[in-house]
N, C-alpha and C positions, 0 to 999 in steps of 0.2 A: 407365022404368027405365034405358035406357040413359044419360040422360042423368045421370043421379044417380051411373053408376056412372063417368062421365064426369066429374061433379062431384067423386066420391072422388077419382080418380084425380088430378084437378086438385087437389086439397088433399094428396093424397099427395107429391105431384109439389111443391109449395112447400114443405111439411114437410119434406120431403127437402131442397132448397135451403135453408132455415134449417139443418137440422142440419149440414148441410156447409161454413155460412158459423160456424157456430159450432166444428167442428171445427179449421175453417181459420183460426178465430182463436186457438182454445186452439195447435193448432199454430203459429201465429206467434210468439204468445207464450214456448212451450216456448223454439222456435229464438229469437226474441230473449236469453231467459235464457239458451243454450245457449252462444252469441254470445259475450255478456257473462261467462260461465264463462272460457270459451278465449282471451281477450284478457286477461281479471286472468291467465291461465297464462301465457300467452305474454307478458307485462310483467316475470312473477315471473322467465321464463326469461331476458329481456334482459339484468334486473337482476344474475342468477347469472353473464350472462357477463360483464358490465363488473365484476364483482367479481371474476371472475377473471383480466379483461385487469388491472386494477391490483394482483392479487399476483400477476401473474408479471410485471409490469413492475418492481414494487420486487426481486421473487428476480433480475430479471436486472440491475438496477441492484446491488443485494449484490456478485454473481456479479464482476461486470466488477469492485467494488471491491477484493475476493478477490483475482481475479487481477492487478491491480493491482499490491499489496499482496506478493503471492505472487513476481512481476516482480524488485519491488526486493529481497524477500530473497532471492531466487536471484543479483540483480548484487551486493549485498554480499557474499553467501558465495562467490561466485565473486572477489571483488577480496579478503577475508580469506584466501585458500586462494592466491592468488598473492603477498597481501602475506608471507603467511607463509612460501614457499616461498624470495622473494625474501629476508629477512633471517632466514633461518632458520642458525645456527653464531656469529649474533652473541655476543659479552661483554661483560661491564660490565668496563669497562677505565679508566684513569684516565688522560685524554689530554692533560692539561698540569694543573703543580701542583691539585688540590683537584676536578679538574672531573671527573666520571665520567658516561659517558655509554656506551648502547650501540653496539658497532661492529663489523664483519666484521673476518675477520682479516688479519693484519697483513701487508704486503708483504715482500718481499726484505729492506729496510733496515731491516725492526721498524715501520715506519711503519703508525698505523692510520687511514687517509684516509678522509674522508666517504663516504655519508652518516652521521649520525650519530644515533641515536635516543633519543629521550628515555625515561628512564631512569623518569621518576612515569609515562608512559602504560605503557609495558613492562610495569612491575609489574603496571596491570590489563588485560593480552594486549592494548592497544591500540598501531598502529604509527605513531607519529609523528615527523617527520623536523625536526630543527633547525634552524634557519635561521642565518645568521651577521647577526648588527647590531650594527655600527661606532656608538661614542657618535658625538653630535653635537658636541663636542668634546674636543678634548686631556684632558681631567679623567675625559671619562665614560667608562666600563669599557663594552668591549666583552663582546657577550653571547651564548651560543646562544639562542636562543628557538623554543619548543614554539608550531606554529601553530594546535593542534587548545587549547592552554590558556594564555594569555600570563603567566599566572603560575610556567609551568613554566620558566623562564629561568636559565639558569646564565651567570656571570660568570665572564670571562675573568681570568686573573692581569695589570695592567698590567706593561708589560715591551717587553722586544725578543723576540714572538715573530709569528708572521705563519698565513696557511691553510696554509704549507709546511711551515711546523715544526711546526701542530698534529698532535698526534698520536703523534709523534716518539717514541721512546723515553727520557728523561733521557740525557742525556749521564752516564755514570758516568768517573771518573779513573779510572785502571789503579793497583794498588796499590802501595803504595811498594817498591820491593827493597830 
């Protein structure tokens, strides 16, 4: 009898080892699939953050455009806010026969000396300074010219007159006694 319960024992004792090689495969298994769970998660996570490294790389690309953007209208409203300061009391004044242009006021002798503004940008609050160009010969009319629009150009009267006498007040005769 002992040996039989010796036998059990020994059959108990492999049954046991089967069931534990069988346990320890379903748990392998589990933990494979488990495995496998946690790396699709951990892939979907990578994915979440390179999707978020590239919208916050285009928000910071915006951002820098923005300021950018934001830069240069602060330096124009900063140069409008001087240009304005700068010819601010100007008139349209008419500074030799037919030409009228804008100009600060006038000196001592009536004279209203450059710079001189053009008179089409004025109208739409832009500040644009004159340039003087001599024709290229004798025949050709000297000009002010608008450098922000070349079509802005006013023609000088031919004559005897020079950048001294622009500006000038006409000579009036004193009236007859």
């Amino acid at each position: 009898m002992l040996s039989e319960i010796a036998a059990a024992t020994s059959a108990l004792s492999g049954i046991k080892t089967i069931i534990e090689g069988f346990v320890s495969e379903r748990d392998a298994a589990k933990l494979q699939q488990t495995r496998a769970e946690l790396f699709k998660l951990l892939a979907d996570a990578w994915q979440a953050v390179f999707e978020l490294q590239q919208a916050a790389l285009l928000q910071q690309t915006e951002i820098a455009k923005l300021a950018d953007a934001n830069r240069k209208l602060e330096s124009q409203l900063a140069q409008a806010g001087k240009t304005e300061s700068q010819f601010q009391g100007y008139d349209l004044v008419e500074v030799t026969r037919g030409v009228h242009v804008y100009t600060g006021p006038a000196d001592a002798d009536g004279a209203r000396k450059p710079p001189y503004l053009c008179p089409t940008c004025m109208s739409k609050g832009e500040h644009s300074i004159l340039n003087l160009q001599k024709g290229k010969s004798p025949n050709d009319q000297t000009r002010l010219v608008c450098p922000s629009n070349v079509g802005h150009s006013l023609g000088l009267p031919r004559g005897l007159w020079s950048m001294a006498h622009l500006g000038k007040p006409p000579h009036k005769e004193p009236p007859n006694a």
